[in-house]
N, C-alpha and C positions, 0 to 999 in steps of 0.2 A: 894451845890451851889444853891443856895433861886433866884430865878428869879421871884418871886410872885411881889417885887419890884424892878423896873429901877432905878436906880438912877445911881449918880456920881459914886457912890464907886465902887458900881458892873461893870461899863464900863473901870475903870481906874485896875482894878483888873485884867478883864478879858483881857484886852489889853495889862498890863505887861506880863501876863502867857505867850501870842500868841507871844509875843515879843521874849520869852524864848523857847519855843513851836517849832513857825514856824521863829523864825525870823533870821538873817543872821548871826548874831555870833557864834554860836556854827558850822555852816558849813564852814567857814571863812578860817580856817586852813588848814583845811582836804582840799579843794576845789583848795587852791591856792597850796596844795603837789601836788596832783592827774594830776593838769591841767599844771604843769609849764612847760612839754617837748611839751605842744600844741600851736600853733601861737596864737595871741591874739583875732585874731577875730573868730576863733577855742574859745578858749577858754568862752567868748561871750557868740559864741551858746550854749554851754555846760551850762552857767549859767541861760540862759534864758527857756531852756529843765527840767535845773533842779528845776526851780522857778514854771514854770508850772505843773511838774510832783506834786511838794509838795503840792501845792493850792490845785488841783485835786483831792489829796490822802485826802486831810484835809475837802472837802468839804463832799467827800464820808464817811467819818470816822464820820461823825456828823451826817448827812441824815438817818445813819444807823445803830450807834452805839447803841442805845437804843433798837432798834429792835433783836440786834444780842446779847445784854445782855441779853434779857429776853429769847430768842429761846437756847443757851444757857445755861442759870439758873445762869450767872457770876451777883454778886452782884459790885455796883458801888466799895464799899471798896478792892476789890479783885484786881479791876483794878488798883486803887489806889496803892497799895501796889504791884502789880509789875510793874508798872511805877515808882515807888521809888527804885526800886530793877535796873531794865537796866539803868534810868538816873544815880545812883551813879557808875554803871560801868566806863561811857561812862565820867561823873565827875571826877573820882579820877583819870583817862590816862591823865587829862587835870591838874588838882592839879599837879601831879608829873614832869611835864613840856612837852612841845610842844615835841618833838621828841617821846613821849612817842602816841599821840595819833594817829598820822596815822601810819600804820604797811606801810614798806615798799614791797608793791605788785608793778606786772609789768603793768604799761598801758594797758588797754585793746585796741584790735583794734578797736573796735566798741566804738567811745566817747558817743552815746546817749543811750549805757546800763548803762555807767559810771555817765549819768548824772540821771539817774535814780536811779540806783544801786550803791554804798553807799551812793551819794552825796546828793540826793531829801528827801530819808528814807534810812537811821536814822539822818542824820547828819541836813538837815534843817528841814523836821518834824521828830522833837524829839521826844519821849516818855515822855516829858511833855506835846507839842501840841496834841499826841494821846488822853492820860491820859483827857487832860481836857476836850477833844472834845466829848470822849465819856460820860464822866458825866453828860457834856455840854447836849449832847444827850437826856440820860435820863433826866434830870431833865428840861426841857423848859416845859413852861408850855402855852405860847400863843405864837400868829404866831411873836407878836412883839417881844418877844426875840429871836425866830429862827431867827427874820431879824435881827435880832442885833450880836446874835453870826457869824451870816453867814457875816454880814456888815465887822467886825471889823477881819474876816480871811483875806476878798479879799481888806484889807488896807495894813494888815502887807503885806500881800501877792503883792501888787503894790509898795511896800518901798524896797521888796526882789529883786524885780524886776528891780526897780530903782535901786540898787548898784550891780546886777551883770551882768546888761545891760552896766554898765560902768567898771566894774572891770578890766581892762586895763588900765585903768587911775588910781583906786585907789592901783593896785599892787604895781604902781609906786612910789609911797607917800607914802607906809607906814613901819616906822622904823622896821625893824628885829627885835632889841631887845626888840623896844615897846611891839611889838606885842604876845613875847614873854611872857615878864610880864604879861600881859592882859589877857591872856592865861590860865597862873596859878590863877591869881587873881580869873578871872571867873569860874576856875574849881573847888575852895573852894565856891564859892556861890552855885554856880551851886549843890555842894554836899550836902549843908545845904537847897536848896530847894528838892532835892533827900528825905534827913530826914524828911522833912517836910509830903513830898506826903508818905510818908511809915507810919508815924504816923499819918497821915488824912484816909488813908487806916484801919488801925488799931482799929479809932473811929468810922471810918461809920460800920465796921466788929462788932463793940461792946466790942471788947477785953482791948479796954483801956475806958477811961472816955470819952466823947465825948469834954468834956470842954479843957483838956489835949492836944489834938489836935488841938486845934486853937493857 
């Protein structure tokens, strides 16, 4: 990730990933299994805990990540490639169709471990938003792109906010089946961006071509 220049391309890039990363689709499913025996304004809270918890977790994973690769010895490719490895898990339960990706466990009593724990990490910051944040990390190179990577977390992060501050209203609205399809659809993307960070892992490691991987 070359941050040496700002440009369009590098903010429109880095904004898809976060989109994908931290953004509210991939928790979508799981969020509205976990929370439907909860009232709506229960449920609310739970999205707004869990919106928070993720920003939180994403802002620490960037502040840090480069520090904790080197104190460690993990190279960025390494990260790369097992963030390519858990998102293709977490991708192919969604390929195979929605019943497939949340395991049916009990309610826990406590809703704000729940909205922490599955809902915050892994499901809204995914192992793509880790993956890139820590890259993100090491590779900044002035304060102006830490403000930029940090900018464009606490947007996706006020958008996450914005639909699960009202997710009571959008429960309402939105087709079963659609949502369904949507599902699969996004779990086949989902798994070729998986391939992708496994073979970007792969070239930064040096074991394939570096070219190969883009």
């Amino acid at each position: 990730m070359d941050f040496s220049v700002i440009n369009l391309e590098l903010v429109a890039t880095l904004l898809l990933l976060l989109l994908i990363g931290i953004g509210p689709k991939i928790a979508l499913v799981p969020f509205l299994e976990k929370t439907k025996k909860f009232p709506p304004e229960r449920q609310v809270a739970i999205g707004k805990r869990m919106v928070l918890t993720a920003v939180g977790a994403a802002v620490a994973v960037f502040v840090t990540g480069g520090l904790l690769l080197r104190l460690l010895h993990i190279t960025t490719g390494a990260v790369a490639v097992a963030g390519g490895i858990i998102l293709a898990l977490i991708a192919v339960k969604m390929a195979l169709g929605a019943e497939e990706v949340v395991e049916n466990h009990e309610v826990p009593a406590d809703p704000d471990k729940l909205a922490v724990y599955p809902l915050a990490i892994p499901y809204l910051f995914n192992p793509v938003g880790i993956t890139v944040l820590i890259i993100a990390s090491d590779s900044v190179d002035s304060i102006a792109a830490a403000a930029l990577v940090l900018g464009l977390v606490l947007l996706v992060g006020a958008f996450d906010y914005l639909v699960f501050s009202n997710i009571d209203k959008i429960a309402k609205r939105i087709n079963p089946t659609s949502l369904i399809v949507s599902e699969i659809v996004f779990g086949v993307l989902l798994t070729a961006v998986a391939v992708q960070l496994f073979v970007l892992g792969l070239g930064l490691l040096g074991i394939i071509e570096r070219a190969a991987a883009h």
